[in-house]
N, C-alpha and C positions, 0 to 999 in steps of 0.2 A: 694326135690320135693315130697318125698312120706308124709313127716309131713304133707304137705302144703295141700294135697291131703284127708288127715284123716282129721284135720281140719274143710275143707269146705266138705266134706262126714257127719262132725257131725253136723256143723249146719244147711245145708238141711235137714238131718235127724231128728234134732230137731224140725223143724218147719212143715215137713210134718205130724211127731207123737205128735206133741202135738197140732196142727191149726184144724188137719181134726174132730179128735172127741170131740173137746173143741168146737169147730163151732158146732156141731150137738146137742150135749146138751146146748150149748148157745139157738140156737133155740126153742130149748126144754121149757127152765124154761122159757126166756123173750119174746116168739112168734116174735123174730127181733134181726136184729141189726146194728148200726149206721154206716154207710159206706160214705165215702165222695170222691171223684175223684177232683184234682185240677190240671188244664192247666195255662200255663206258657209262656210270650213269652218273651224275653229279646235279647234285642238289645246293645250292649257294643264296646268300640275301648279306647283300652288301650298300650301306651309306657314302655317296655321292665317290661313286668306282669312276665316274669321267675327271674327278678331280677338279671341280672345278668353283669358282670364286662369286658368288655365295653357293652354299651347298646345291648341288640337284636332284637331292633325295635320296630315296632307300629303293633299288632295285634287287629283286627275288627270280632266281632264274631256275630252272632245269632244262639239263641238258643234255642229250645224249651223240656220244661219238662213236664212233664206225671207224676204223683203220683198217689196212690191208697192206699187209709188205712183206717181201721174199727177199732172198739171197741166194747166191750161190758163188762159192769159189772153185776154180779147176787149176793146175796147172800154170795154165797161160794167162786167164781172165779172171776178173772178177765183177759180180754184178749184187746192183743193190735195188730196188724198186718199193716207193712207198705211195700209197693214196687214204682218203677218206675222206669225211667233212663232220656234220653234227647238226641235229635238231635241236632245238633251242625255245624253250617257250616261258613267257612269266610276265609279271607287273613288271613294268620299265617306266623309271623314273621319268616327271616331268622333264622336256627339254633336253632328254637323253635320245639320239637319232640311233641307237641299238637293233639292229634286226631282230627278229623271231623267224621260224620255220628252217629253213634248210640255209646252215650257216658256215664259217669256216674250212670252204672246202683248201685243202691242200694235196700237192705233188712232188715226188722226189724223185730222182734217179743219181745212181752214181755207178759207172761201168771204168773197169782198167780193163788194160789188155798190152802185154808184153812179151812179144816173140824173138827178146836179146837183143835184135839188131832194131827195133821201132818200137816204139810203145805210143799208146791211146788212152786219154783219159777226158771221161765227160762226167762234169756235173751240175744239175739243172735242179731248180725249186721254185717252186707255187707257194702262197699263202694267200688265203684274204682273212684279215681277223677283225675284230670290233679295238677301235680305237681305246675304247675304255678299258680294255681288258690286256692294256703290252703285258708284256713278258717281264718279270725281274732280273736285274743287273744280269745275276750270276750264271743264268741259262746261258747267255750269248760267251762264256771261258771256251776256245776251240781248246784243242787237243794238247798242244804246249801250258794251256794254264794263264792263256795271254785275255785278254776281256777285250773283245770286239763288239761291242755295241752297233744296231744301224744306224746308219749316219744320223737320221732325225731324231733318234734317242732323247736328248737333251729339248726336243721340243714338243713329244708328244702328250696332247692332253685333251680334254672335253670324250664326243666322241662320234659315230657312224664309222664306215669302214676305212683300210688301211691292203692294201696289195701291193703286193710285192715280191718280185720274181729276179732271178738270177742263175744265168749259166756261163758256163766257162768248159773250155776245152785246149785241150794241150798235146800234141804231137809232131814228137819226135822221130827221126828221120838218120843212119849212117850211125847209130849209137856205137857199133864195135869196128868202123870204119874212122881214117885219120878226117876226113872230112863228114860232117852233119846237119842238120836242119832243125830248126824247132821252132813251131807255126802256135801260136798264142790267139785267141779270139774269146772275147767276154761281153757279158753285160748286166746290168742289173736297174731296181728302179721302184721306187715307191709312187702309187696313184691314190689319191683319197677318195670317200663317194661322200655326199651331202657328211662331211665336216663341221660340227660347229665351230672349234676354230679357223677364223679363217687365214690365219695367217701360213697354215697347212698347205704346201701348193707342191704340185708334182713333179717329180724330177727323174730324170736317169741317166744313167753311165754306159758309155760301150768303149771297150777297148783290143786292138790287134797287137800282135808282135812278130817278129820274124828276128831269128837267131842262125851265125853260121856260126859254128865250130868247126875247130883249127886242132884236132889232137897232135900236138908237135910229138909228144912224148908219153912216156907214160906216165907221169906226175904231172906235165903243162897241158892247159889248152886254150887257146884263144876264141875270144870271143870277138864277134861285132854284131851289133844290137839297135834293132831299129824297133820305135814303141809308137804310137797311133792312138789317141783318147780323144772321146767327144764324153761336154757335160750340156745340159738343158736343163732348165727349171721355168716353169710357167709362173714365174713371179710377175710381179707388175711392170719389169723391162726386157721379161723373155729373155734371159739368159742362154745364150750360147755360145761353147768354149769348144777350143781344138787346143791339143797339147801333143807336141812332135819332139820327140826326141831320136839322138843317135849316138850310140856312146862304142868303144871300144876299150876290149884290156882282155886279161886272162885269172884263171884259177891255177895255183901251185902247190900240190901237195908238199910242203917242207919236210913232211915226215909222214907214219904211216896216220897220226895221231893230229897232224897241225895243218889246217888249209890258209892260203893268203889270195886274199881278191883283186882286183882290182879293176877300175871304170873310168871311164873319162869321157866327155864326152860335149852335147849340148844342146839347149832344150828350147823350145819356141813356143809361145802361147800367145794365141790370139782369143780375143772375149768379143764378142759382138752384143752390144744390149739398145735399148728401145730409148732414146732421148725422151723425155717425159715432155720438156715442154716444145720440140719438133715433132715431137714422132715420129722421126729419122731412126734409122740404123748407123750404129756408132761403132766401128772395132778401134780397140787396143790391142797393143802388144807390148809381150815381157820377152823380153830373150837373154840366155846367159848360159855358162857352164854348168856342169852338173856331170857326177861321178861319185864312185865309194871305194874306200880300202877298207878291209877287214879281216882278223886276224880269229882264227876258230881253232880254238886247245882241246881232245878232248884229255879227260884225266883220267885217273884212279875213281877217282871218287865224284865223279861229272863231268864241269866244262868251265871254261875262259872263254870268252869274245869282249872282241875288242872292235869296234866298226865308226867309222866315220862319213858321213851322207852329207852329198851336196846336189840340191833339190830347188828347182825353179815353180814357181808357179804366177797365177795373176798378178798378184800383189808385190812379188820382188822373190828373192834369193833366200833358204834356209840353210844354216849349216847343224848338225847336231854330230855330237860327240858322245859317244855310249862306251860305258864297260857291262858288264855281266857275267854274272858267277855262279853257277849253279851245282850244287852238294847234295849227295847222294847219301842219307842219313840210314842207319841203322832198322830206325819204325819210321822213320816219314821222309823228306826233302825240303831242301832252304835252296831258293832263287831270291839272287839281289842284283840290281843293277842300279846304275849313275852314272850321270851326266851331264851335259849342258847341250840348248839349242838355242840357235839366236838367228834373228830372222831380220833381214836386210841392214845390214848392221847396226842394229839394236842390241842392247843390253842384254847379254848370256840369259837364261832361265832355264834354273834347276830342274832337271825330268829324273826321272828314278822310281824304286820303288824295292819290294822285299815280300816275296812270297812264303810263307810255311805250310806245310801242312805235319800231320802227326797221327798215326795210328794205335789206337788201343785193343786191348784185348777183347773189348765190346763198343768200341766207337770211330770218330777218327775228328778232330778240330782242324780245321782247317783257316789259315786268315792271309788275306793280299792286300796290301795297303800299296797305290802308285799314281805316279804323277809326272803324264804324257801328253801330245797332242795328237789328235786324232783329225779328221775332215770328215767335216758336217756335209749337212743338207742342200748348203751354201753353196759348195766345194768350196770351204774355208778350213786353214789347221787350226785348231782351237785346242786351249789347254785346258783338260780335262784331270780332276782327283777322284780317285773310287777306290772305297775301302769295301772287301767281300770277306765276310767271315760265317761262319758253319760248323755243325756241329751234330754229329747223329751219332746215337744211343742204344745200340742194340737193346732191349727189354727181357729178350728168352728167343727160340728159335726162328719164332712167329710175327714178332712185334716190335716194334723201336719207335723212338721220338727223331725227331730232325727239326732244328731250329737254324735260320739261315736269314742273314740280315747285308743288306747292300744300300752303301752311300754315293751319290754322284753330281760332283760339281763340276759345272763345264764354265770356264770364266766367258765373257763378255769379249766380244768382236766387235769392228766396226759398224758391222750389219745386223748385229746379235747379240739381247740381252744375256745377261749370266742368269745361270738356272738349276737347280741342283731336285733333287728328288730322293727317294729311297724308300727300302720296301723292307718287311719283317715277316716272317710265316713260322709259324708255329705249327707243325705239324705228328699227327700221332697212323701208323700205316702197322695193318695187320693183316696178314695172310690167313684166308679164312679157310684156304683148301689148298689141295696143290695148283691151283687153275684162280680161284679166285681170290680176292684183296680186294683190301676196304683202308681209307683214307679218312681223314680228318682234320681240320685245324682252321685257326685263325690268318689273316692277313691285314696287316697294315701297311697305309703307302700314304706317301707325301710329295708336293709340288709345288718349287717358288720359283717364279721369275720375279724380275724386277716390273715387270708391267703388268701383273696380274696379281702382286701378295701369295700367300699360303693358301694351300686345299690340302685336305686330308681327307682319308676315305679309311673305309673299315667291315672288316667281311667274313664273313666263318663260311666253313665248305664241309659238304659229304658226299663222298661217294664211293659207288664200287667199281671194281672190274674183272676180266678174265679176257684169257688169251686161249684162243684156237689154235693150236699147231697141228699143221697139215706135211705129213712127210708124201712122197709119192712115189 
């Protein structure tokens, strides 16, 4: 409780020190800034939406949301700020722990700020949502087109609430000076409330870094690199992990076009966990090298990389070997990558994948089919397959279809069944004004572990909305 406390103490804290006086000289340099308010009503009734084994019935919701979020860019800075929450009332399925009344509240912030020689970057977030209600695969694609799922993805199901918070900050130090600094501080972390599943238990992540840079040249710089992580999990042996590492190497422009990296380094993990039948505290340790070289083309027509990672954790030693290609097509873009990873020397296993997308004169298809590991809930790497594909339809100026389907198998750990899921939406969205829009459509979703069988669930949605924009 006291982490969980610090935590959500930092990113208040972050967001009232860096919103109040970044606001004031916003106004300052731009005389304004872009502020928008959007209302929401959404009307839905969906069959056994916790997913769960035997059905838990037909839940009927209305719902209405409240957002609130500004921008502004100047010059030097930039700032992002979001809040809202939502009312929420209806029949809730037997044995479904779903709130009503004042639900979902969330918070955002994202501020840069770079004066050439230093720069500053914060980014903080709030959610609490109803467990029953995740999100589909394809939301969680950042800005590359890469699927980041969170960690418990592959485990979440039934339902009551889900929180989870996350910030990070990054500043740099001597940017156009032969010597520099760069100070890393993070965290993040999912808490459940009354859970029907209970295998659902709370965890979090915090991590530091501190970097010097070494500009010998105009093309070199070195690095040395020191990294600082804690993991916890309120599982039945209290999990807590420390992860240290220190690596050294440099970046070399080969050309204006070609970077090469390189790391070297070594990494120390200690696990402390709860002897079951003592009730003692027990640490382990992993310790080993760990480093990466990497080679980055860009082209004509995209990019080449080429990257190899050497990665210590609990359990032993990972190596993986990656290529990646990425083409810059005419009406759309093709990303392919391949590889092998192989984890304390065990048998190589194929990672890769192949993204398209494609635009039309009234649409755009889009499909990602890949096959990675990622790190759960556990902090375990687990290999994960997700196929994402899409498809929206302009109709006339006003109107379009969007249909968008996502599969996801996470294989089986020594701590963790394999589990897969996947979600279908049908959806129809019209612009009813310049200000307001109206939605519609069906959704289907699915859920197998090996310790619970198959749940399906099934759900049609309406609703509208509009956006206030507020200039000043």
């Amino acid at each position: 409780m006291t982490k969980r406390l610090i935590a959500y103490a930092a990113f208040a804290g972050s967001v009232a020190a860096a919103a109040t006086p970044v606001v004031a000289q916003l106004l300052d340099e731009e005389g304004g800034l872009r502020q928008r308010v959007r209302v929401e009503q959404e009307f839905g009734t969906g069959n056994n939406l916790g997913l769960e084994d035997p059905s838990e019935g037909r839940t009927s919701l209305a719902t209405t949301r409240l957002s609130y979020g500004l921008e502004s860019k100047t010059r030097l800075q930039e700032l992002s700020f979001a809040i809202g929450g939502a009312l929420r009332f209806g029949d809730i399925a037997e044995g479904n722990n779903m709130q009503t009344g004042f639900t979902d509240p969330f918070a955002g912030l994202r501020y840069f700020r770079d004066t050439g020689n230093a720069s500053l970057s914060v980014n903080g977030d709030y959610r609490q949502s109803d467990i029953s209600l995740v999100a589909p695969l394809w939301t969680f694609l950042d800005q590359d087109g890469i699927v980041r799922p969170p960690r418990d993805f592959s485990d979440i199901r039934g339902s009551g609430e889900r929180e989870s918070y996350s910030i990070d900050m990054e500043l740099e130090t001597g940017k156009l000076a032969p010597f520099g600094l760069r100070f890393l501080a993070g965290a993040f972390g999912t808490n459940y409330i009354d859970p029907t599943d209970t295998a659902l238990t709370d965890f979090e992540n915090t991590n530091l870094g501190l970097s010097a840079l070494f500009r010998f040249n105009a093309v070199t710089t070195g690095y040395i690199d020191l990294r600082y992580s804690t993991y916890s999990r309120e599982n039945a042996t209290n999990t807590d992990r420390e992860t240290q590492t220190i690596q050294a190497g440099f970046d070399r422009n080969l050309s204006p076009r070609a970077l090469l990296t390189f790391r070297v380094g070594y990494t120390d993990v200690d696990t402390t966990d709860t002897d079951l039948l003592t009730g003692q505290r027990v640490t382990t340790q992993q310790s080993g090298p760990s480093g990466s070289l990497g080679h980055f083309l860009e082209m004509p027509n995209g990019s080449l990389n080429s990257t190899f990672d050497l990665t210590q954790n609990q359990n032993g030693q990972r190596g993986t070997l990656r290529f990646a290609r990425s083409i810059e097509l005419p009406t759309g873009g093709l990303t392919a990558s391949v590889g092998l990873s192989s984890f304390d020397s065990s048998d190589p296993q194929f990672i890769g994948g192949i993204n398209w997308f494609r635009d039309f004169p009234a649409g755009r298809i889009n499909v990602g089919l890949n096959r990675d590991f990622y790190v759960d809930s556990n902090d375990e790497d687990r290999f994960t397959n997700t196929l994402i594909a899409g498809y929206q339809h302009e109709i006339n100026s006003v109107s379009s279809l969007s249909a968008d389907l996502s599969l996801f198998y996470s294989e089986s750990t020594v701590f963790s069944d394999a589990s897969q899921r996947g979600s279908f939406v049908l959806a129809y969205n019209h612009q009813l004004t310049q200000d307001w829009s109206l939605n519609t459509g069906v959704e289907l979703n699915f859920f197998e572990d090996d310790a619970s069988g198959m749940a399906k669930s099934d759900s049609v949605f309406f609703g509208i909305g509009r956006n206030f924009d507020i200039s000043n």
